[in-house]
C-alpha positions in Angstrom: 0.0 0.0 0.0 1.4 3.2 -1.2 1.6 6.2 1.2 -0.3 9.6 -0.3 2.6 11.6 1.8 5.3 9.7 0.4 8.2 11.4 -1.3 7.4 9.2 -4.4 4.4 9.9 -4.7 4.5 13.9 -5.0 4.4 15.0 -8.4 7.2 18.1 -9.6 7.2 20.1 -12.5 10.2 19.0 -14.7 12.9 21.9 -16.1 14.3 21.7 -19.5 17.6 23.1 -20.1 19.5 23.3 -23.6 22.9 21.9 -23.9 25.3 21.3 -26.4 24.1 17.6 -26.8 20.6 18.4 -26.6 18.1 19.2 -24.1 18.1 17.6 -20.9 15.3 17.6 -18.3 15.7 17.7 -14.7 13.2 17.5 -12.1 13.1 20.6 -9.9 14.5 18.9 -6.6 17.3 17.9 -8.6 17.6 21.2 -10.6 18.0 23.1 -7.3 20.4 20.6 -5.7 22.5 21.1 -9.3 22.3 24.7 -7.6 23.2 23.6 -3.9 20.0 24.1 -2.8 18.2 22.1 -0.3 14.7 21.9 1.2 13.4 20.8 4.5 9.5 20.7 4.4 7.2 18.8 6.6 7.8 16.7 9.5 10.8 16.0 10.0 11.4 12.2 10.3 13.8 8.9 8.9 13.4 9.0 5.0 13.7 13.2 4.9 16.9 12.4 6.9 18.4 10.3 4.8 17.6 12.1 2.0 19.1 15.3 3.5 22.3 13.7 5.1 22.8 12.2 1.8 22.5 15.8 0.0 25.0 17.5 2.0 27.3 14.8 1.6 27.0 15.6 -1.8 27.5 18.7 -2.5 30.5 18.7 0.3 32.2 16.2 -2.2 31.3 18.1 -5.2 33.0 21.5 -3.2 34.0 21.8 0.0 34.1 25.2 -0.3 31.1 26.3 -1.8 28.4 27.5 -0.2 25.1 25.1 0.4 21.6 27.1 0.6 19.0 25.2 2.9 15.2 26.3 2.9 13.5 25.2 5.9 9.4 25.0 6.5 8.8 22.6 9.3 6.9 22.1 12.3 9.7 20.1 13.4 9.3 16.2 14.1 11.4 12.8 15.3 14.3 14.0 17.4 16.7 11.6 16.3 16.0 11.7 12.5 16.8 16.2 13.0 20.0 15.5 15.1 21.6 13.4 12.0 20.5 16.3 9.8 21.7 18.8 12.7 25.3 16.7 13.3 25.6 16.3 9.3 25.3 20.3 9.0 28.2 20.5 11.4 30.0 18.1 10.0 30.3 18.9 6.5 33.1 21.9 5.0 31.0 23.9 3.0 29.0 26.8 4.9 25.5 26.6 5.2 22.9 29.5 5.2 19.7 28.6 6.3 16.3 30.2 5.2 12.7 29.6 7.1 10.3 29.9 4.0 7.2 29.5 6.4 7.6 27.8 9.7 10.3 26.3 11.8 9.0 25.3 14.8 10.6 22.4 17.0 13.1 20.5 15.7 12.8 23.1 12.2 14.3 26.2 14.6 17.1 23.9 16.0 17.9 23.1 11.8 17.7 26.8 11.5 19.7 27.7 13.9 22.3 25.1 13.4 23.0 27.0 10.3 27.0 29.1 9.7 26.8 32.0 12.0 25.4 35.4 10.0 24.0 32.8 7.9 20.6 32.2 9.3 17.3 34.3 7.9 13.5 33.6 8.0 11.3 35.7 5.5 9.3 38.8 6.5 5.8 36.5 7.4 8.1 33.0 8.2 7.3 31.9 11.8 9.9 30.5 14.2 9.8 29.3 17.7 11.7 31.2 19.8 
């Protein structure tokens, strides 16, 4: 049985970029990791984790040096599953600004604030838990 909230199951828009062996199509997630950008939205748990960890891993290998963007809306979620997100952040070379595009509440404020220092914004109507 399939899970409606599942990651697989969310449909997004595909980007078509031109290159010099033809067009190549990208969908958006991966078009904005090809840009070192990463989102945190929804509950944070296991899978998002994972998927997360694995991103910053990533792009620390592609650059150590070069700056990852994360863009957090969250109302926060498994403790465990934020602190391998939050120890990951540390971890990796590369700084990391982080963003709240809505919420970050819970575990979501710790991720925000676990961001490089003078790093760390929330939007004019983004909500965080003090």
């Amino acid at each position: 049985m399939s899970n409606a909230n599942s990651p697989r199951s969310t449909f997004w828009p595909i980007v078509v970029e031109q290159t010099t062996r033809g067009e190549r199509g990208y969908d958006l997630p991966s078009r904005l990791l090809k840009e070192r950008i990463i989102f945190v939205t929804g509950v944070v748990e296991d899978h998002m984790a994972a998927s997360i960890c694995m991103q910053l891993l990533f792009l620390e290998a592609e650059n150590p040096k070069k700056e990852i963007a994360m863009y957090i809306n969250s109302p926060g979620g498994v403790v465990t599953a934020g602190m391998a997100i939050y120890d990951t952040m540390q971890f990796v070379r590369p700084p990391i600004s982080t963003l709240c595009i809505g919420q970050a509440a819970s575990m979501g404020s710790l991720l925000l604030c676990a961001g490089t220092p003078g790093m760390r914004y929330a939007l004019t109507n983004a909500r965080v838990m003090d």
